[in-house]
mmCIF file as Biopython writes it, N, C-alpha, C and O atoms, coordinates in Angstrom:
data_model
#
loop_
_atom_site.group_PDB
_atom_site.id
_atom_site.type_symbol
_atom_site.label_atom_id
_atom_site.label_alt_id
_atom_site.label_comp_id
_atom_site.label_asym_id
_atom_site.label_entity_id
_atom_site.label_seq_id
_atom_site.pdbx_PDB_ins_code
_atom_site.Cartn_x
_atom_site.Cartn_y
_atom_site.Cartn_z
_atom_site.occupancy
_atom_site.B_iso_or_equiv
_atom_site.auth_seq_id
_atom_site.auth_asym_id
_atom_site.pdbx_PDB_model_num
ATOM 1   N N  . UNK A ? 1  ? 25.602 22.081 73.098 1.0 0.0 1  A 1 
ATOM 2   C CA . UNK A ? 1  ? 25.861 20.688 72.760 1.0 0.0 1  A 1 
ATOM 3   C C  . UNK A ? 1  ? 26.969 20.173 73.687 1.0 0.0 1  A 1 
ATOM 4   O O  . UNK A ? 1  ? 27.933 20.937 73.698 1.0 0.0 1  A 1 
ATOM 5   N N  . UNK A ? 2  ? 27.098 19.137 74.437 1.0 0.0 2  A 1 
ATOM 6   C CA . UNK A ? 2  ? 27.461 18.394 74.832 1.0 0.0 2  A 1 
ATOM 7   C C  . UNK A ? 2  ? 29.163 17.700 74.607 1.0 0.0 2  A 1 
ATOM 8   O O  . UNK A ? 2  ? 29.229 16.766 73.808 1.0 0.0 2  A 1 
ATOM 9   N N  . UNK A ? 3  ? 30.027 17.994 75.057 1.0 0.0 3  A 1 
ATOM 10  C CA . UNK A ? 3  ? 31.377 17.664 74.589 1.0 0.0 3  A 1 
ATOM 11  C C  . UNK A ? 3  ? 31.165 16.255 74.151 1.0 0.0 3  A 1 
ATOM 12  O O  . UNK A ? 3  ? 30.607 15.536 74.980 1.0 0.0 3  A 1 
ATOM 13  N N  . UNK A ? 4  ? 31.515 15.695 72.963 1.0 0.0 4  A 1 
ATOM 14  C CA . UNK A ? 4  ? 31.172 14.096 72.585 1.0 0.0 4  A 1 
ATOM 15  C C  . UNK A ? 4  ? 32.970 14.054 72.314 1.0 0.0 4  A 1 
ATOM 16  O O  . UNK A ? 4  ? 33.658 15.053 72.103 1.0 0.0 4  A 1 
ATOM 17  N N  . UNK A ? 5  ? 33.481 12.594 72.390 1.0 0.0 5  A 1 
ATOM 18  C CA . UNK A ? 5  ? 35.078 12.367 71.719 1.0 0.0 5  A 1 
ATOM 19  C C  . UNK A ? 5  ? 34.900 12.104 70.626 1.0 0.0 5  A 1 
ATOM 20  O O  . UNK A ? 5  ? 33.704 12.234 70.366 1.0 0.0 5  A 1 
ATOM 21  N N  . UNK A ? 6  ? 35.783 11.612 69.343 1.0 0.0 6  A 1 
ATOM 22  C CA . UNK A ? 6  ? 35.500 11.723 68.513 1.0 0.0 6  A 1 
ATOM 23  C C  . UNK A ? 6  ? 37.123 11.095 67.880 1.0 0.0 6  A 1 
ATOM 24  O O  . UNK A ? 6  ? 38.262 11.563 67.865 1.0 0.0 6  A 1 
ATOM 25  N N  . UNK A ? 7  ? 36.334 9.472  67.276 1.0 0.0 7  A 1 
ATOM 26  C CA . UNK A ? 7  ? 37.167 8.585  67.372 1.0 0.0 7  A 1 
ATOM 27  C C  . UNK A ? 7  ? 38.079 7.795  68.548 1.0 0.0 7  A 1 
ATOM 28  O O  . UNK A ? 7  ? 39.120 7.150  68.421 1.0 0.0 7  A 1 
ATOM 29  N N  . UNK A ? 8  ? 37.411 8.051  69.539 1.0 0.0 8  A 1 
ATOM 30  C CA . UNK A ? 8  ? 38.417 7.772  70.727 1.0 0.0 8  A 1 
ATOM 31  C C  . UNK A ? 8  ? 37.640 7.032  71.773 1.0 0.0 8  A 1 
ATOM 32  O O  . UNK A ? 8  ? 37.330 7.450  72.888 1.0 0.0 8  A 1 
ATOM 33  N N  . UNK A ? 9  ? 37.333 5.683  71.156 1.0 0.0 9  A 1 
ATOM 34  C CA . UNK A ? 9  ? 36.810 4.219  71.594 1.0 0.0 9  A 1 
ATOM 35  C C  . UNK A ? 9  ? 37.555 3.626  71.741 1.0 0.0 9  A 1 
ATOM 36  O O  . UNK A ? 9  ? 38.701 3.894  71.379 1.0 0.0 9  A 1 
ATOM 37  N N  . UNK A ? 10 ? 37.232 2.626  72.303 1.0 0.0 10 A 1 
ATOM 38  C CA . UNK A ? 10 ? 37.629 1.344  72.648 1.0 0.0 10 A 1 
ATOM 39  C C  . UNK A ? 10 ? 38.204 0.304  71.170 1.0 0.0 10 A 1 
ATOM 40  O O  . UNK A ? 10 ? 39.134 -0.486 71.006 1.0 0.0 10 A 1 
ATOM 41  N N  . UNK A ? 11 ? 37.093 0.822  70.304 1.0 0.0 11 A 1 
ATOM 42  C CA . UNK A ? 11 ? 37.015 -0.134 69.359 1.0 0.0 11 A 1 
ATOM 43  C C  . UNK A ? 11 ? 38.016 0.444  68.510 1.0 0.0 11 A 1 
ATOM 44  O O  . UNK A ? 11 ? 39.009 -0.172 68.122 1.0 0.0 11 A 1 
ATOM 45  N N  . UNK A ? 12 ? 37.629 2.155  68.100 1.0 0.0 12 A 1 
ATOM 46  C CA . UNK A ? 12 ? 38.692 2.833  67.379 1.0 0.0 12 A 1 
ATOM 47  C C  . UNK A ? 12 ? 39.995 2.553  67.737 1.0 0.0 12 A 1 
ATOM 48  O O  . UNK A ? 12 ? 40.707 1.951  66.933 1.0 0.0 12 A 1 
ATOM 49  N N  . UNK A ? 13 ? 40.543 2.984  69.109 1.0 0.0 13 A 1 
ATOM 50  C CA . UNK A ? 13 ? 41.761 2.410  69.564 1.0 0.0 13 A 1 
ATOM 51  C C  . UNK A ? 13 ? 42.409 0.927  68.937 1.0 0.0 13 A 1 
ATOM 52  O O  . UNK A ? 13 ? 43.445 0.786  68.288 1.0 0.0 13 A 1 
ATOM 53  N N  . UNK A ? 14 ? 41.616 0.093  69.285 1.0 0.0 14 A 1 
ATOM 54  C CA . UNK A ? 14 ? 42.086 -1.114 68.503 1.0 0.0 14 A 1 
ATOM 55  C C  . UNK A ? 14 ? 42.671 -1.289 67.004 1.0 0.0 14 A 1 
ATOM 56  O O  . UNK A ? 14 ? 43.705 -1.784 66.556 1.0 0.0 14 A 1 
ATOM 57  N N  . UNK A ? 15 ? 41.694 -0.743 66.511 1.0 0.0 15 A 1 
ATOM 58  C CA . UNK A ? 15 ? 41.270 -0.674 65.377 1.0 0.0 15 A 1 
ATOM 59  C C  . UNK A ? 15 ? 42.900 0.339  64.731 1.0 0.0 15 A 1 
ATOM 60  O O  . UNK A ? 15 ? 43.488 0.083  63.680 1.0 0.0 15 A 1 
ATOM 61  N N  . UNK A ? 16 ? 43.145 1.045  65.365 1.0 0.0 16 A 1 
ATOM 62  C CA . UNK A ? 16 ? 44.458 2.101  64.866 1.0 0.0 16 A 1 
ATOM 63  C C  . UNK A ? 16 ? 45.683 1.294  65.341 1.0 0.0 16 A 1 
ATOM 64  O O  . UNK A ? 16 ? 46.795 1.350  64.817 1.0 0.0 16 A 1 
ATOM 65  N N  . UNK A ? 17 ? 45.342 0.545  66.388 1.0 0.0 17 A 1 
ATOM 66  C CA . UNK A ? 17 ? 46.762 -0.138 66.759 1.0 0.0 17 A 1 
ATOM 67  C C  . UNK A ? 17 ? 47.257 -1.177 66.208 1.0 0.0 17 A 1 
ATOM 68  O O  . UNK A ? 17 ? 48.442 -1.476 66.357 1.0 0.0 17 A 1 
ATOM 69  N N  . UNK A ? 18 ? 46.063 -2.177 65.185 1.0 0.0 18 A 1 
ATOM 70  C CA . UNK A ? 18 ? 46.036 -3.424 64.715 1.0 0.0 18 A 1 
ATOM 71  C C  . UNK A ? 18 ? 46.604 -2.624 63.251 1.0 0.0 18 A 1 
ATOM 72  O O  . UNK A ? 18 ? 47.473 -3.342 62.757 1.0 0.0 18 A 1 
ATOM 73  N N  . UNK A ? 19 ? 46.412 -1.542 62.534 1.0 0.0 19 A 1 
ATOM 74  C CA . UNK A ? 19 ? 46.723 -1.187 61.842 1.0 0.0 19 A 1 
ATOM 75  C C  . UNK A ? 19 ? 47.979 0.071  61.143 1.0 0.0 19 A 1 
ATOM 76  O O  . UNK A ? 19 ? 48.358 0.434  60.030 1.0 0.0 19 A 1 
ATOM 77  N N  . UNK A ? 20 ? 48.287 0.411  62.663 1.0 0.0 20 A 1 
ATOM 78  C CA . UNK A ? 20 ? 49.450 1.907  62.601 1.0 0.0 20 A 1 
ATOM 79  C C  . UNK A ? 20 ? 50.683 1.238  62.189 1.0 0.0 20 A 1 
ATOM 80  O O  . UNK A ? 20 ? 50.520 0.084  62.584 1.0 0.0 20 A 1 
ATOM 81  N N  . UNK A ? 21 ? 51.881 1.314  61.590 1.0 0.0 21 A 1 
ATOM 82  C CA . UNK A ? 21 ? 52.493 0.989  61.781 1.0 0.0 21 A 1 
ATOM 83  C C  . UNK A ? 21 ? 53.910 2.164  62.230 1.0 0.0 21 A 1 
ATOM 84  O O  . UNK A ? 21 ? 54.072 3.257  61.687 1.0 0.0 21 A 1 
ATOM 85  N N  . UNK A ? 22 ? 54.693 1.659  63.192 1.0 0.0 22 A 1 
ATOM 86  C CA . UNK A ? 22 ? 55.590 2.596  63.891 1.0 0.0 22 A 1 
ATOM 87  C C  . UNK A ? 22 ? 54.911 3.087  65.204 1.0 0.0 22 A 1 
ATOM 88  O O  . UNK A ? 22 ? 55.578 3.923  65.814 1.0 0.0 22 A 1 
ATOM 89  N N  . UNK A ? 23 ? 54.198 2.877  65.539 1.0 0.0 23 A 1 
ATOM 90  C CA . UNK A ? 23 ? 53.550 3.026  67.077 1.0 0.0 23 A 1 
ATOM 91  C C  . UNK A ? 23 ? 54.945 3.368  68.037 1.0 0.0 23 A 1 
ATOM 92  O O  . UNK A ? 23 ? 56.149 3.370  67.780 1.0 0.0 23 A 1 
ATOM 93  N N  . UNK A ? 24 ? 54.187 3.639  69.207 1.0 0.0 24 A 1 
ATOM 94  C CA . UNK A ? 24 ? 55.696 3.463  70.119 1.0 0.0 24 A 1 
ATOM 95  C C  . UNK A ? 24 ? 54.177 3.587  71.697 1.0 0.0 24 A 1 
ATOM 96  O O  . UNK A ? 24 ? 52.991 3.912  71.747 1.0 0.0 24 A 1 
ATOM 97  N N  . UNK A ? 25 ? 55.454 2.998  72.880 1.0 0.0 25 A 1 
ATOM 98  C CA . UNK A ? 25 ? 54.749 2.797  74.245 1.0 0.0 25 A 1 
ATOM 99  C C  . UNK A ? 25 ? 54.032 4.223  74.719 1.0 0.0 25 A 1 
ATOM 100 O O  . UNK A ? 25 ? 54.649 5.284  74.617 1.0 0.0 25 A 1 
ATOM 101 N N  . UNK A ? 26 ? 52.650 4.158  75.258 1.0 0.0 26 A 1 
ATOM 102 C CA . UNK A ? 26 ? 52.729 5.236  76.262 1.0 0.0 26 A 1 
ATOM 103 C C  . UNK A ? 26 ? 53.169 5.328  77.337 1.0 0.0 26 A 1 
ATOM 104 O O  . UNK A ? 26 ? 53.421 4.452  78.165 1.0 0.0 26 A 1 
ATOM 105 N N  . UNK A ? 27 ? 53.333 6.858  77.388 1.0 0.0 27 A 1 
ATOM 106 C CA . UNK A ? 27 ? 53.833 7.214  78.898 1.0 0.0 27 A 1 
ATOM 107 C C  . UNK A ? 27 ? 53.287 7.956  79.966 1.0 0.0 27 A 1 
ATOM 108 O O  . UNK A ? 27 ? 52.838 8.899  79.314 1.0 0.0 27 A 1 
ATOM 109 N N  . UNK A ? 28 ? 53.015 8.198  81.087 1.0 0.0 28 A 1 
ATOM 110 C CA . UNK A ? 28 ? 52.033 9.403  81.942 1.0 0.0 28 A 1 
ATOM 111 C C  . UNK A ? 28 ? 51.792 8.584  82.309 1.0 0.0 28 A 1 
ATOM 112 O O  . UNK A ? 28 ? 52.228 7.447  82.129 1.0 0.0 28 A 1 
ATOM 113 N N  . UNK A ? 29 ? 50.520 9.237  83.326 1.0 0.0 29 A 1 
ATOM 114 C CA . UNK A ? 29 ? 49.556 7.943  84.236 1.0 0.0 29 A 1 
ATOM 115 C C  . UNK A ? 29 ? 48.313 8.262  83.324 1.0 0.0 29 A 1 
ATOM 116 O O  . UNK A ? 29 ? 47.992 9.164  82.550 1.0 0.0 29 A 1 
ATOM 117 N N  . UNK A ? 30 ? 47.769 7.090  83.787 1.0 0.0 30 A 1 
ATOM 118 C CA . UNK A ? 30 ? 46.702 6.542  83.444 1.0 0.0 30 A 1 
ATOM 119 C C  . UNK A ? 30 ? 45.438 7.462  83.298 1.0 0.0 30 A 1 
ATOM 120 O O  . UNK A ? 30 ? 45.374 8.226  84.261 1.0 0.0 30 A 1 
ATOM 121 N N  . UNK A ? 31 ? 44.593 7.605  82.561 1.0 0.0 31 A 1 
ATOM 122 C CA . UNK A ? 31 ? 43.036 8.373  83.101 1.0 0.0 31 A 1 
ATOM 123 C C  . UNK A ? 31 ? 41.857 7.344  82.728 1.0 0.0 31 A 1 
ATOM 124 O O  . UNK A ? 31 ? 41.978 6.328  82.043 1.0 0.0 31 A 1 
ATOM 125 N N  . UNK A ? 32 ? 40.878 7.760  83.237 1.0 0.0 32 A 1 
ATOM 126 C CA . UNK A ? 32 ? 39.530 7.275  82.871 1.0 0.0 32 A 1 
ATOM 127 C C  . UNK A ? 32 ? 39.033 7.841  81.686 1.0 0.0 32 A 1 
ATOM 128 O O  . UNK A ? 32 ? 39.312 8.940  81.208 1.0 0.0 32 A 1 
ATOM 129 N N  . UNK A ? 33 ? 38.076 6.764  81.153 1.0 0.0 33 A 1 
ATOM 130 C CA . UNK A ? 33 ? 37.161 7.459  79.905 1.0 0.0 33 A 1 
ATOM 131 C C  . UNK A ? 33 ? 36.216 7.504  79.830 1.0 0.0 33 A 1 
ATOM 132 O O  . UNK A ? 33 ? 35.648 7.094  78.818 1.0 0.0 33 A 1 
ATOM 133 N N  . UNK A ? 34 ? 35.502 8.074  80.959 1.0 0.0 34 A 1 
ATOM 134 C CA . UNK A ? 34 ? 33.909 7.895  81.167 1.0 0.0 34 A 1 
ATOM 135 C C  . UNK A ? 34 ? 32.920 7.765  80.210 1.0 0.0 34 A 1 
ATOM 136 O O  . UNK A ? 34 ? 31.835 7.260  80.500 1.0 0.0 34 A 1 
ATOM 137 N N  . UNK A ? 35 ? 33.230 8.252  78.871 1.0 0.0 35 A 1 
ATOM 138 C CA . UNK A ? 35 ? 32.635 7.624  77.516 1.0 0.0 35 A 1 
ATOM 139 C C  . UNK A ? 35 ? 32.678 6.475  77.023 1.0 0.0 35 A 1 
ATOM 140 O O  . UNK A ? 35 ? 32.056 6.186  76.000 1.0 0.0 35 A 1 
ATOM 141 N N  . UNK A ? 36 ? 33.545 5.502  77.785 1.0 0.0 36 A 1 
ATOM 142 C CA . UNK A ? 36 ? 33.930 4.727  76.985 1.0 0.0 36 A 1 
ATOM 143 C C  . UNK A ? 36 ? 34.683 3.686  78.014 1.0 0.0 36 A 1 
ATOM 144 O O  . UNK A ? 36 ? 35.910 3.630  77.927 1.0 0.0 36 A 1 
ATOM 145 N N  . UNK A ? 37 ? 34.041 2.888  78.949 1.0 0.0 37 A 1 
ATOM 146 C CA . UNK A ? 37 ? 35.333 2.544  80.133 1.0 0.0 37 A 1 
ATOM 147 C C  . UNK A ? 37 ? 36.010 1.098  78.990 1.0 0.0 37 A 1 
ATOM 148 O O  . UNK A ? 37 ? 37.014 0.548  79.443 1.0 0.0 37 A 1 
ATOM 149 N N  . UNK A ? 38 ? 35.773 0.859  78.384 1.0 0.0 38 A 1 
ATOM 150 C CA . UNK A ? 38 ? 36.841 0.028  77.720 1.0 0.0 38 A 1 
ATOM 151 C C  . UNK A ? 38 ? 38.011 0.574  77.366 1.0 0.0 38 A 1 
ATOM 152 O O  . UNK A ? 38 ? 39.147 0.107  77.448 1.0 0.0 38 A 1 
ATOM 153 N N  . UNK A ? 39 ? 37.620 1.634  76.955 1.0 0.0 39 A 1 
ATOM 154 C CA . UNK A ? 39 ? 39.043 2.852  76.418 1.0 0.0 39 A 1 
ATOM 155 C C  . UNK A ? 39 ? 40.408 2.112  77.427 1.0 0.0 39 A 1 
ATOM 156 O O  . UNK A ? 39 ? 41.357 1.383  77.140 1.0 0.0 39 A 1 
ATOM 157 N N  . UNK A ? 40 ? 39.942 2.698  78.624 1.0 0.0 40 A 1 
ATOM 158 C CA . UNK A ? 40 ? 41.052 2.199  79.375 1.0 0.0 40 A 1 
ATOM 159 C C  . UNK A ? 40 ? 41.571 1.582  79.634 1.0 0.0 40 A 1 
ATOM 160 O O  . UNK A ? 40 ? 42.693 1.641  80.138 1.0 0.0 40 A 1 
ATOM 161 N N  . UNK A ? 41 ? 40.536 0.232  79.223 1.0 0.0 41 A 1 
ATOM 162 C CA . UNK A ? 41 ? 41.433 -1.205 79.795 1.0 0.0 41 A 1 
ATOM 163 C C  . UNK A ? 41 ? 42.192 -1.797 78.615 1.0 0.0 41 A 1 
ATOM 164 O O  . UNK A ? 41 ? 43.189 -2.509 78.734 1.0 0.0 41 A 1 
ATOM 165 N N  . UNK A ? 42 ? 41.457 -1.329 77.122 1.0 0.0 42 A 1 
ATOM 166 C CA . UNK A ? 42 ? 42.413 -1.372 75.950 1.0 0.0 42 A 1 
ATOM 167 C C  . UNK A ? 42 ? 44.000 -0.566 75.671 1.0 0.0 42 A 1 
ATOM 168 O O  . UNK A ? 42 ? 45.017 -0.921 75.075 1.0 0.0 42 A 1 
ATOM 169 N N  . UNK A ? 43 ? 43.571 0.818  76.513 1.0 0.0 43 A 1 
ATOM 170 C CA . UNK A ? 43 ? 44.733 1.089  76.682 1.0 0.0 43 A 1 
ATOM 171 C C  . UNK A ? 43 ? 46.059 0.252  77.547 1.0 0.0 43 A 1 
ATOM 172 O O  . UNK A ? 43 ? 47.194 -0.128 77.262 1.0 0.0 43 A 1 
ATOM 173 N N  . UNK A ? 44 ? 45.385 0.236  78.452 1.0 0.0 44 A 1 
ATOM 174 C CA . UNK A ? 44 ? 46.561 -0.820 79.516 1.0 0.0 44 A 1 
ATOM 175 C C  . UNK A ? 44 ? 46.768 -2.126 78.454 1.0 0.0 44 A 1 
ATOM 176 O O  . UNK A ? 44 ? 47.719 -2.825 78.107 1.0 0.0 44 A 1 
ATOM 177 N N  . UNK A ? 45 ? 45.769 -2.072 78.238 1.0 0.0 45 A 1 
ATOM 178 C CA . UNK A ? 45 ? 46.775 -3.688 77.619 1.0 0.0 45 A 1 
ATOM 179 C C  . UNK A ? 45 ? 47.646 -3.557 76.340 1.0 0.0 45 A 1 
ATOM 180 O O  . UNK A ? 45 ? 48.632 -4.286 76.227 1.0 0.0 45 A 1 
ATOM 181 N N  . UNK A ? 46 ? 47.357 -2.746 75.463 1.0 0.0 46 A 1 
ATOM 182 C CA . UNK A ? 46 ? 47.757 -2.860 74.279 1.0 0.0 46 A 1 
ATOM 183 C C  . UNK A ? 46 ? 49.141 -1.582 74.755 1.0 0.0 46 A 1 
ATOM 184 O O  . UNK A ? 46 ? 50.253 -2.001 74.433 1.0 0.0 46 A 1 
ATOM 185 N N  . UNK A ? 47 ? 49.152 -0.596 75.234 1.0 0.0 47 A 1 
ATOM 186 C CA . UNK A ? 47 ? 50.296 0.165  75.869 1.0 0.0 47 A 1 
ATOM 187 C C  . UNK A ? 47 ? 50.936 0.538  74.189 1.0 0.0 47 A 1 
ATOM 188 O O  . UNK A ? 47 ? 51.907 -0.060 73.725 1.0 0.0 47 A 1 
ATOM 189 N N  . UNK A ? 48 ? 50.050 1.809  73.314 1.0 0.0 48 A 1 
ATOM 190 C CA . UNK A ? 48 ? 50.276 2.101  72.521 1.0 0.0 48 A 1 
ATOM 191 C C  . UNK A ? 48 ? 49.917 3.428  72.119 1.0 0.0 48 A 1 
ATOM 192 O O  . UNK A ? 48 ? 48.754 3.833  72.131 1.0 0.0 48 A 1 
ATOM 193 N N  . UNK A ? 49 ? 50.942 4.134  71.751 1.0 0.0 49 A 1 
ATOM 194 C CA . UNK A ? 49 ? 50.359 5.500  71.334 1.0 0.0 49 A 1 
ATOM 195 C C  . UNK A ? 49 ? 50.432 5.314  69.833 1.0 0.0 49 A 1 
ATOM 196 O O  . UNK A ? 49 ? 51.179 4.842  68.976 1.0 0.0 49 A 1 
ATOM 197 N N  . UNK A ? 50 ? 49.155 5.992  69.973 1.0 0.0 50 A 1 
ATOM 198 C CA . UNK A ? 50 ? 48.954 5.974  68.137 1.0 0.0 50 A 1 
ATOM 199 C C  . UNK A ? 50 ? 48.983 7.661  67.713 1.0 0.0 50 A 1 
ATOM 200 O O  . UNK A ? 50 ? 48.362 8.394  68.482 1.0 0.0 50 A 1 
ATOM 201 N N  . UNK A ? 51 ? 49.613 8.253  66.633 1.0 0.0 51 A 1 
ATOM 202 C CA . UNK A ? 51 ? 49.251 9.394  66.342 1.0 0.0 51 A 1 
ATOM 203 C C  . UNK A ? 51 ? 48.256 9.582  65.612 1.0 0.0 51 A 1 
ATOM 204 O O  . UNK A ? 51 ? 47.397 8.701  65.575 1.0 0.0 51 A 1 
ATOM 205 N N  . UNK A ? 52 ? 48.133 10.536 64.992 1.0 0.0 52 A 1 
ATOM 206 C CA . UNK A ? 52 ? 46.685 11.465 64.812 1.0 0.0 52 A 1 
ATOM 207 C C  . UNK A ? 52 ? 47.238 10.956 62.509 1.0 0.0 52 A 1 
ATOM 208 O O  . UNK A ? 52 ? 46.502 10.538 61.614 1.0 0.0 52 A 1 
ATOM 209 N N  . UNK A ? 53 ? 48.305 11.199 62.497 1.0 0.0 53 A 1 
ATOM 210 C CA . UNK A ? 53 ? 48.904 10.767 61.081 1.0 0.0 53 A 1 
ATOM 211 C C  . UNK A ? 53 ? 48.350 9.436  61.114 1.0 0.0 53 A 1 
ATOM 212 O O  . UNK A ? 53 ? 47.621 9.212  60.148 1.0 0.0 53 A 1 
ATOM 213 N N  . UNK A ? 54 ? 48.445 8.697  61.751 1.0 0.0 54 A 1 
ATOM 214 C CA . UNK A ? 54 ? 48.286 6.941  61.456 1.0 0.0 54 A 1 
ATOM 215 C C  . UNK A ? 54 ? 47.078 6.907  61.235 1.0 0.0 54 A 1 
ATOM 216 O O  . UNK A ? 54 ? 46.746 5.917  60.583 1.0 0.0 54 A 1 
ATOM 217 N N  . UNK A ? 55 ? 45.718 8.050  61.700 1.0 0.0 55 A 1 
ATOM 218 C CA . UNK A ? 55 ? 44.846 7.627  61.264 1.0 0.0 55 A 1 
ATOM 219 C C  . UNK A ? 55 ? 44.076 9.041  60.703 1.0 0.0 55 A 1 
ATOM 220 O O  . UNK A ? 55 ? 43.028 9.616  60.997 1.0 0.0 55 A 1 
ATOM 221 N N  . UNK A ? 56 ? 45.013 9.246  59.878 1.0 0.0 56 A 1 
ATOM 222 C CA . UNK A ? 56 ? 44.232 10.467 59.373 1.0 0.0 56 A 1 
ATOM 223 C C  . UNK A ? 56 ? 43.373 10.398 58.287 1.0 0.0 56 A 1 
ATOM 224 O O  . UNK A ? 56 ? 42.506 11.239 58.049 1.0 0.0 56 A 1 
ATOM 225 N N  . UNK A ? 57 ? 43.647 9.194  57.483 1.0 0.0 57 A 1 
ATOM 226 C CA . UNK A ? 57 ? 42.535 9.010  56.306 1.0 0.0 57 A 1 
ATOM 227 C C  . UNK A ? 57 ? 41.253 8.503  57.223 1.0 0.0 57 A 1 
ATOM 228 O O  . UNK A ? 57 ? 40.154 8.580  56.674 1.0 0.0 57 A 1 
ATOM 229 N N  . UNK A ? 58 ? 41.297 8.072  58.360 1.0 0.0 58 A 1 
ATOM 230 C CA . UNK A ? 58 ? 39.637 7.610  58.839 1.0 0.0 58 A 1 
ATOM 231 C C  . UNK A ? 58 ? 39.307 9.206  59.184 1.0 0.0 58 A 1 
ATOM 232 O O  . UNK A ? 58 ? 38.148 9.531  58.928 1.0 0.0 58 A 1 
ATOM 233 N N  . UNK A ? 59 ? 40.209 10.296 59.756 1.0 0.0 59 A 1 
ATOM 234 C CA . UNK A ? 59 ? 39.292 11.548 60.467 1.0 0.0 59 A 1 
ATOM 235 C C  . UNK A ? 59 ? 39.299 11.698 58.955 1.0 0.0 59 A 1 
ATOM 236 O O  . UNK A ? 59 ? 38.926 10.651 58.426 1.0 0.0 59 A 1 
ATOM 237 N N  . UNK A ? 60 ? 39.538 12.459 58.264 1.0 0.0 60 A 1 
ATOM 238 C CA . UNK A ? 60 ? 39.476 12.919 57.228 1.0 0.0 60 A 1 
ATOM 239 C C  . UNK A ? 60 ? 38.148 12.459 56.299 1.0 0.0 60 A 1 
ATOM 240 O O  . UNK A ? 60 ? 37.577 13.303 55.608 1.0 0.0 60 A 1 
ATOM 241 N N  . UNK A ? 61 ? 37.729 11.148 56.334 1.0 0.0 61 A 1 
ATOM 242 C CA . UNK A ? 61 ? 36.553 10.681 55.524 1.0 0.0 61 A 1 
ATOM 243 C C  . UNK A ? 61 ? 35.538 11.003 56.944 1.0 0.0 61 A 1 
ATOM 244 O O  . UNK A ? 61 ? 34.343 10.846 56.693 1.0 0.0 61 A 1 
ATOM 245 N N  . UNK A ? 62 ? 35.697 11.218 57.678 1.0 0.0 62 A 1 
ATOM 246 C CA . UNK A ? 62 ? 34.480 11.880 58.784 1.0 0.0 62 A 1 
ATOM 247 C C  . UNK A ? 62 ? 34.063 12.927 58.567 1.0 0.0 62 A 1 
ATOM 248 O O  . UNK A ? 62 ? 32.913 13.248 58.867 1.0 0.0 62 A 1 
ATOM 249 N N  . UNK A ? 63 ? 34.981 13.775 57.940 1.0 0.0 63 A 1 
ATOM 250 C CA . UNK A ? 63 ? 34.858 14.956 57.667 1.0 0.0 63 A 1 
ATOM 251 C C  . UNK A ? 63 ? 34.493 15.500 56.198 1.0 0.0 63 A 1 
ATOM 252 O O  . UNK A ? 63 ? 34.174 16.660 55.935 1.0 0.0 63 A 1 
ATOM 253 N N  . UNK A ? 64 ? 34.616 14.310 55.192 1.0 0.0 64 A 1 
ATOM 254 C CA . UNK A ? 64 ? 33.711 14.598 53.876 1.0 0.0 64 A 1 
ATOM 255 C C  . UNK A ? 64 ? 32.480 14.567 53.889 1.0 0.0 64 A 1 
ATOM 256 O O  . UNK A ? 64 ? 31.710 13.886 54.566 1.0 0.0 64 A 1 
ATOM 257 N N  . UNK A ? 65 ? 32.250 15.533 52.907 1.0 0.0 65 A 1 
ATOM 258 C CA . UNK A ? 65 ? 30.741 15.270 52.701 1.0 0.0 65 A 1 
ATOM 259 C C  . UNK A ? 65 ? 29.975 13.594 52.443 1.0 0.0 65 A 1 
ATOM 260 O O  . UNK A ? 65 ? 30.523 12.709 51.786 1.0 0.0 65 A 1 
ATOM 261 N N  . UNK A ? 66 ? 28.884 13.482 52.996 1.0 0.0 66 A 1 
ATOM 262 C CA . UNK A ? 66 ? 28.272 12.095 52.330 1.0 0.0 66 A 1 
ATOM 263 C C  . UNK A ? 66 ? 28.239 12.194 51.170 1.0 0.0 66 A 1 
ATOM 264 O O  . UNK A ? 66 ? 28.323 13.294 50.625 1.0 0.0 66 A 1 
ATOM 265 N N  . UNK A ? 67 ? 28.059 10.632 50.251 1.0 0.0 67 A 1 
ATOM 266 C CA . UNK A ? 67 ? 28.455 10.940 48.763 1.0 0.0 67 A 1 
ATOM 267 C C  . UNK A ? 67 ? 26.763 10.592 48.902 1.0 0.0 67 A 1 
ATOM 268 O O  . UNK A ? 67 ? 26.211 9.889  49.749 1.0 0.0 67 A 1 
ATOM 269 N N  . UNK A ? 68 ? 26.146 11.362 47.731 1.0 0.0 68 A 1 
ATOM 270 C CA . UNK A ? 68 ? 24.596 11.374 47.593 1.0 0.0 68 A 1 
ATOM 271 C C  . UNK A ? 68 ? 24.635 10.371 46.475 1.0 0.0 68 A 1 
ATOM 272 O O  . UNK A ? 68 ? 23.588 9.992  45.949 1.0 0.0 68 A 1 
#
């Protein structure tokens, strides 16, 4: 199987930054997201690291079972 990302869109990104609160700037250079070339340009603009805590109730319901 195929390395897929997992949560780590364009849209997700947004989506954690409109909602994290306590964020802080990134730092490093830049990369590409060949999954996803919005990734990057959301990154440049919004210039936000989000942790993995800020959005742990969305991984976490990825990872429950479906409710039948």
């Amino acid at each position: 199987m195929p390395w897929e990302p997992w949560r780590y869109t364009a849209a997700d990104y947004r989506a954690a930054v409109a909602t994290a609160a306590g964020w802080s700037r990134l730092d490093g250079a830049s990369a590409a997201a060949p999954w996803d070339p919005a990734l990057a340009h959301a990154l440049a603009e919004l210039d936000a690291r989000v942790e993995e805590e800020a959005v742990l109730d969305h991984l976490l319901a990825d990872l429950a079972p479906a409710a039948e």
